[in-house]
C-alpha positions as CSV (number, residue, x, y, z in Angstrom):
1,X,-246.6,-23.7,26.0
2,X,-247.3,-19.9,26.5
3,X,-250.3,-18.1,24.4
4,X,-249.7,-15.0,23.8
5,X,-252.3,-12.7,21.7
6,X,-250.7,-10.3,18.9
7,X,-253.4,-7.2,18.1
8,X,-252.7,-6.4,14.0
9,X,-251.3,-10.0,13.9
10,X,-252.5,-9.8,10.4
11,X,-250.3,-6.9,9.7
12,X,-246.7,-6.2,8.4
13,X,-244.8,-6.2,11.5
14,X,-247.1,-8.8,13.2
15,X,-247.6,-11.4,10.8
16,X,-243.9,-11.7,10.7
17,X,-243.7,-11.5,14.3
18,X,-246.2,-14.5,14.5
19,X,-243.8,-16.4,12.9
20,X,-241.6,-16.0,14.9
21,X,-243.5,-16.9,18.0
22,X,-244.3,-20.0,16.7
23,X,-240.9,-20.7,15.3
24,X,-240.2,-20.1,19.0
25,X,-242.9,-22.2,20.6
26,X,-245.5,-19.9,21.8
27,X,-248.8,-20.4,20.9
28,X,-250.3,-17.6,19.1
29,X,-253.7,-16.0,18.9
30,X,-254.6,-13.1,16.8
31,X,-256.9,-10.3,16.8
32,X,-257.5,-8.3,13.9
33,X,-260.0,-6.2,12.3
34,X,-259.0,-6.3,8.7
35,X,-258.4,-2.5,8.3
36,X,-255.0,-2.6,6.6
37,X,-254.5,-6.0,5.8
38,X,-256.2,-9.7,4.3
39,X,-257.5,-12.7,5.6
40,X,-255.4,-14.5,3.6
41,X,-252.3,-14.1,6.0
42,X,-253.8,-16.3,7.7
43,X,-253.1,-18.9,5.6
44,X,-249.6,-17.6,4.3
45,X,-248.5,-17.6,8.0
46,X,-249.7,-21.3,7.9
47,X,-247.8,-21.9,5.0
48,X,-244.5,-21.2,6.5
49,X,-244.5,-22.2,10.3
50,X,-247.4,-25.6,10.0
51,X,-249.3,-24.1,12.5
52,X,-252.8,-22.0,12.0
53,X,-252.7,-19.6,14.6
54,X,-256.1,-18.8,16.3
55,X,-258.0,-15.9,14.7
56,X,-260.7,-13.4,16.5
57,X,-261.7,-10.6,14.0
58,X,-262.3,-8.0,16.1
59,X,-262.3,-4.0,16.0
60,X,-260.9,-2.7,19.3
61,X,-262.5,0.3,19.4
62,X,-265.4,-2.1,20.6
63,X,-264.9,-2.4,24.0
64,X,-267.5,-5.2,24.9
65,X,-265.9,-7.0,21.9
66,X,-262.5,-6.4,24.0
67,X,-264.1,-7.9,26.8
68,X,-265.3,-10.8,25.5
69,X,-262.3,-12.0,23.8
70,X,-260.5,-11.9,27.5
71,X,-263.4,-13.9,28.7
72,X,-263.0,-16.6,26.4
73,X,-259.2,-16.7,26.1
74,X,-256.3,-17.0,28.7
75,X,-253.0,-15.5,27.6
76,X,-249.9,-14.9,29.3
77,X,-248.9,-12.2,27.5
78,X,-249.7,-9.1,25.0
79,X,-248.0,-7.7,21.6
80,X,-249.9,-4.9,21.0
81,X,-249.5,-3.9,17.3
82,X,-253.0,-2.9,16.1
83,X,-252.6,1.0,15.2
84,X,-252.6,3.1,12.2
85,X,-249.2,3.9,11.3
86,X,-249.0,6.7,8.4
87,X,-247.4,9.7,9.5
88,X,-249.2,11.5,6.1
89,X,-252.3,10.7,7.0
90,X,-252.6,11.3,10.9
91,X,-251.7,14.8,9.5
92,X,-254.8,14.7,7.4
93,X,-257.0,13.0,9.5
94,X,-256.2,13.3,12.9
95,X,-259.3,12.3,15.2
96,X,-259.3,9.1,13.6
97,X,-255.1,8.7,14.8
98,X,-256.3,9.3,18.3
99,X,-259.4,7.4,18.5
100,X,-258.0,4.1,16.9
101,X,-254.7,4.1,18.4
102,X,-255.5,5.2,22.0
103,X,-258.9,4.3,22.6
104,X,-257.8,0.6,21.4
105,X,-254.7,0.9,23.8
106,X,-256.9,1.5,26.7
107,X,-259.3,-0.8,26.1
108,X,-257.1,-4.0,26.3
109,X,-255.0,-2.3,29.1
110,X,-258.3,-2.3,31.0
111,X,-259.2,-5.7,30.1
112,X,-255.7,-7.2,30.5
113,X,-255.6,-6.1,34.3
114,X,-259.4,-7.5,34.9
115,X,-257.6,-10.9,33.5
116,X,-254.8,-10.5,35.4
117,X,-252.3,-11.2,32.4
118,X,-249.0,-8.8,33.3
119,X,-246.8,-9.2,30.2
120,X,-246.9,-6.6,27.9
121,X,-245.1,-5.5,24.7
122,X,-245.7,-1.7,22.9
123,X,-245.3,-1.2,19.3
124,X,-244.2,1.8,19.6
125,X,-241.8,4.5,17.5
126,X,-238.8,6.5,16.9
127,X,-241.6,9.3,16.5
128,X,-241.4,10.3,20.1
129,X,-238.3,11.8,20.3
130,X,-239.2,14.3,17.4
131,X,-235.9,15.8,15.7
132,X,-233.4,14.6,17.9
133,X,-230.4,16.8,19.4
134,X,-227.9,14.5,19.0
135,X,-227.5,11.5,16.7
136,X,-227.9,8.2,17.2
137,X,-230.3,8.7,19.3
138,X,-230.4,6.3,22.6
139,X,-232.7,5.7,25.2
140,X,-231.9,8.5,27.0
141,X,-233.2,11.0,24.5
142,X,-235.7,13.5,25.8
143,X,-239.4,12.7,24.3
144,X,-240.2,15.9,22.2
145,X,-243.4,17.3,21.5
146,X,-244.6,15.2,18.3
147,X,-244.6,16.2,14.7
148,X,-247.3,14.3,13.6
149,X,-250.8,13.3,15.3
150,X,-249.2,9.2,14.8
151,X,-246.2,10.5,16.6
152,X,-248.2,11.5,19.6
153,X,-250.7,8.8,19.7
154,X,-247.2,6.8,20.5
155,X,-245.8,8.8,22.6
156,X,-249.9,9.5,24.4
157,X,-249.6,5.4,24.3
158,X,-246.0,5.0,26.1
159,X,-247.6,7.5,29.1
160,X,-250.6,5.7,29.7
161,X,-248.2,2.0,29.8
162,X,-245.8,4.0,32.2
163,X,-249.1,5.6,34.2
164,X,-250.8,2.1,34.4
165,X,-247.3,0.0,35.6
166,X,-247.3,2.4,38.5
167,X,-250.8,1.3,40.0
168,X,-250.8,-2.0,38.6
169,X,-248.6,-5.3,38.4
170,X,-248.3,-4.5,34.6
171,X,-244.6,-5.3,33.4
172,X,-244.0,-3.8,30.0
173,X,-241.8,-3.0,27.2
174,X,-241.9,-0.3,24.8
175,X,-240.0,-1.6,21.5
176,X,-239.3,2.2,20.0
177,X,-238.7,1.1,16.2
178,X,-237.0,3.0,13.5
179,X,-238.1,1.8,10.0
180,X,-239.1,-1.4,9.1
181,X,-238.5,-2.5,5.6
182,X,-238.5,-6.5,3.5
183,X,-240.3,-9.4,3.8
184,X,-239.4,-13.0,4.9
185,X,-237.3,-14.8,2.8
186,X,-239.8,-17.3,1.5
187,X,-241.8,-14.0,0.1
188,X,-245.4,-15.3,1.3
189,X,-245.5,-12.3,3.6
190,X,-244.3,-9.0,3.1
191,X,-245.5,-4.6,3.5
192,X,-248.5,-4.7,1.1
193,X,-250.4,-1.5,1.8
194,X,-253.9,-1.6,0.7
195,X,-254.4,1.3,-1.8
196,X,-251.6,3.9,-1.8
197,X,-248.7,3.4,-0.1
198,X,-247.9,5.9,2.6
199,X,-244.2,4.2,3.6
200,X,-241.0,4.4,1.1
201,X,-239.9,0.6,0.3
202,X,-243.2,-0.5,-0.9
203,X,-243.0,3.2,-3.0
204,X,-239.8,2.0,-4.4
205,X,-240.9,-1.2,-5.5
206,X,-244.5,-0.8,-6.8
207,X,-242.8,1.7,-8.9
208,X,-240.2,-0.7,-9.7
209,X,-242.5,-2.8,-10.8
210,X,-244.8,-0.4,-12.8
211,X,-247.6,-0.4,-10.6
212,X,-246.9,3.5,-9.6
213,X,-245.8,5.8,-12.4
214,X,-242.9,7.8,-10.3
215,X,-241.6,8.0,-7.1
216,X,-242.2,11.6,-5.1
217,X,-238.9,12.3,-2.7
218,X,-240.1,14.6,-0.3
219,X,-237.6,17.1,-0.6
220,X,-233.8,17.3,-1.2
221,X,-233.6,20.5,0.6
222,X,-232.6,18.6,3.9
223,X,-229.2,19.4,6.3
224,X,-228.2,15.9,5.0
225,X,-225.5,14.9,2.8
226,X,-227.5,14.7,-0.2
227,X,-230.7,16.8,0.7
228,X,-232.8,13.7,1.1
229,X,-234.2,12.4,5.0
230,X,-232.1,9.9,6.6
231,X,-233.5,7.3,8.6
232,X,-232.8,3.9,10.2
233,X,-234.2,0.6,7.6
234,X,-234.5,-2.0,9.5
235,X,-234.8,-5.5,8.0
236,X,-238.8,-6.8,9.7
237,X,-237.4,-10.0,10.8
238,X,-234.7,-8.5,12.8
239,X,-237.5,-6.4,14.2
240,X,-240.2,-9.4,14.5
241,X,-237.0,-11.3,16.4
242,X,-236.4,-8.5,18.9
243,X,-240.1,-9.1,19.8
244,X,-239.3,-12.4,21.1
245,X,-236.5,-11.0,23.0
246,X,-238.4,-9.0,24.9
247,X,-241.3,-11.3,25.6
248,X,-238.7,-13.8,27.3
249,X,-237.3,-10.7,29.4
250,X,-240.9,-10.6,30.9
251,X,-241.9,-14.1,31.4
252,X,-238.4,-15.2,32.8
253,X,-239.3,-11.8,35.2
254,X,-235.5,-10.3,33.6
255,X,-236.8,-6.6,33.8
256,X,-235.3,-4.3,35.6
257,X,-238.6,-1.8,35.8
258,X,-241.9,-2.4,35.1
259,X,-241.6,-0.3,32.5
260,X,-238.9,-0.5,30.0
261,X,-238.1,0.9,26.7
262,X,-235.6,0.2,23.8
263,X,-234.9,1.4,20.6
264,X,-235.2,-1.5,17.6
265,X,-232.6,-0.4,14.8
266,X,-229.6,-1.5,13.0
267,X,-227.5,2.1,14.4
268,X,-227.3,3.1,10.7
269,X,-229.1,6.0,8.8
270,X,-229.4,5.8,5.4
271,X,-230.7,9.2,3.3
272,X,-233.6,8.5,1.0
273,X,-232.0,8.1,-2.4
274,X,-229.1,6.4,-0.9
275,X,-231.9,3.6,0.0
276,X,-233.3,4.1,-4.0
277,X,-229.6,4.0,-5.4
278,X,-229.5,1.0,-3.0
279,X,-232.6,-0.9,-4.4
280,X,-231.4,-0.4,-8.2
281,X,-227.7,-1.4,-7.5
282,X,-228.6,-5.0,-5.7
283,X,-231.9,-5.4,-8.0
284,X,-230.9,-4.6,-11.5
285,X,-234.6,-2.5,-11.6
286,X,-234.8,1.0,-12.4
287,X,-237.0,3.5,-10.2
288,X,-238.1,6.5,-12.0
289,X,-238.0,9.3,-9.0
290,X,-238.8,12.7,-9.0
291,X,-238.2,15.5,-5.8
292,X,-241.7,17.1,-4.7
293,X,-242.0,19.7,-1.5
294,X,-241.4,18.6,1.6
295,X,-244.1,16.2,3.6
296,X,-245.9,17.6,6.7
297,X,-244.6,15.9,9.9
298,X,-241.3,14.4,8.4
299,X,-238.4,15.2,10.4
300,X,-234.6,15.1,9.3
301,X,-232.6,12.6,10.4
302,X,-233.3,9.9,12.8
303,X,-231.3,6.6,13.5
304,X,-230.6,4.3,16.7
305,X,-228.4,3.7,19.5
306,X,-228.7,0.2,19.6
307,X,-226.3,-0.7,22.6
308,X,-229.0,-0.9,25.3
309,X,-231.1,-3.3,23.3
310,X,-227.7,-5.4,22.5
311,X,-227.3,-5.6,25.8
312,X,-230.1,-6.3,28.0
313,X,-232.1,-8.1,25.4
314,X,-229.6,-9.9,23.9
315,X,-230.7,-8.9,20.7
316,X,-228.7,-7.1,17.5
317,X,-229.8,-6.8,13.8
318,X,-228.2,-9.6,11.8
319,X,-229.6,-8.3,8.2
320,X,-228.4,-5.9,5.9
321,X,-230.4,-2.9,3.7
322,X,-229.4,-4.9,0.6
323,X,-231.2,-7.9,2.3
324,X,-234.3,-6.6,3.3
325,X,-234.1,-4.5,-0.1
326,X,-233.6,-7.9,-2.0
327,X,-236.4,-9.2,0.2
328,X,-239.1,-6.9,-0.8
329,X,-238.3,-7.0,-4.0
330,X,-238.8,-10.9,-4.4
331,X,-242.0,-10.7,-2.5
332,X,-243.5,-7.7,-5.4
333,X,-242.2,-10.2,-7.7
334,X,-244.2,-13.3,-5.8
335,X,-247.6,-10.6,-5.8
């Protein structure tokens, strides 16, 4: 059985990605430091597979707390999710953005290569290729200079992978993600964003559920069909699944550079009320909305060429919106 360690296992996208390691057959250990998230995944993750993963609370930026995990485990592989993610807030704070997310990066880069452990998987983002010439956006897209200090800590994070490949025998894979929304269908996990939330769906249904007053839309002033930002929603289990894809592309030794990178969406862009309009239709539940300025850092339109990911990971989105819409509402409903 293969361990492999998930950083931010704890989190949204990694707790659901646990899952589906152990659904899998990997054995799972997790690091995570609490920031942005609750012990008591732990237990829900538990709840659903029958197996506690292991658990090391650790804050990366320590780097002899870095060291000593690798001393006391042996993994075969790394899913690297621990980050801050909120393009808002890098704007607002942005030393924080660059110390957690690339100081964290290295740290485990440096310690996976002392260990010897190869396998390595990037959470990064559809952030690094800015406003986009052409849409969808594949693969092929030039990497623009960010708009947002999270943009460029992914971007910062993808050079330093490709940088280290080159002198090392790391084998990695950048998973560039559009927008992850829902929750797994038995609603024991799911987004929940301690304090405000920074990210649309968990918006849309807080408000839904009278926990926020109103819903700000960041403008409606877009080139869009309807004024509002499109983007690419993603159901998280169809994202949590393409992580196991790409893990078996590295231990069965499948790819084709050491360093390889692939966009994680379903190919569809959705504009921002579209996704509210969306939520009330296959919910029943009203969200009370209003259109604010734009935010700092949001770009207009971004959504995926999926075909490279179809095809070399074997991997394609098998969810709809309305699911993961339906999803995250059941798991409000189950807080």
């Amino acid at each position: 059985m293969k361990k492999i360690l998930v950083t931010g296992g704890l989190g949204y996208i990694g707790s659901h990605t646990v899952v589906e390691l152990q659904e899998s057959g990997y054995e799972v250990v997790i690091i995570d430091n609490l920031s942005n998230t609750t012990i008591e995944v732990l237990d829900k993750i538990t709840s659903i597979t029958g197996i506690k993963p292991e658990f090391e609370q650790i804050d990366l930026k320590n780097k002899k707390d870095v060291h000593q995990f690798f001393k006391k485990h042996t993994v075969d592989g790394v899913i690297h999710f621990a980050a801050s993610k909120a393009v808002g807030e890098s704007v607002e704070q942005p030393l924080m953005y660059y110390e957690n997310n690339i100081t964290t990066l290295t740290y485990v880069l440096q310690e996976m290569n002392a260990a010897n452990v190869c396998n390595f998987i990037f959470s990064s983002s559809c952030t690094v290729y800015g406003q986009a010439d052409e849409l969808p956006i594949t693969e092929n897209a030039p990497t623009k200079p960010a708009e947002s200090p999270y943009g460029a800590t992914k971007k910062m994070g993808e050079i330093i992978i490709e940088d280290t490949s080159n002198v090392t025998d790391l084998r990695a894979i950048s998973l560039r993600y559009f927008n992850p929304i829902g929750a797994h269908k038995t609603a024991k996990i799911g987004e929940l964003p301690l304090g405000v939330p920074q990210n649309l769906i968990p918006y849309v249904v807080q408000t839904a559920a009278g926990i926020r007053e109103c819903l700000s839309i960041f403008g409606n002033d877009y080139d869009t069909p309807d004024g509002t930002a499109v983007r690419d929603y993603i159901h998280v289990v169809d994202l949590a699944k393409a992580h196991i894809a790409a893990l078996k592309r590295l231990l069965n030794n499948e790819n084709k550079a050491s360093c390889e990178f692939f966009n994680i969406g379903t190919g569809t862009g959705s504009s921002v009320l579209e996704v509210v309009k969306a939520f009330e239709s296959s919910t029943g539940k009203n969200v009370n909305y209003k259109i604010v300025n734009r935010r700092a850092g949001d770009i207009t339109s971004a959504y995926a060429d999926t075909l490279l990911a179809n095809r070399e990971l074997g991997w394609k989105t098998e969810l709809t919106l309305e699911d993961a819409l339906k999803s995250a509402w059941k798991w409000q409903e189950s807080l």
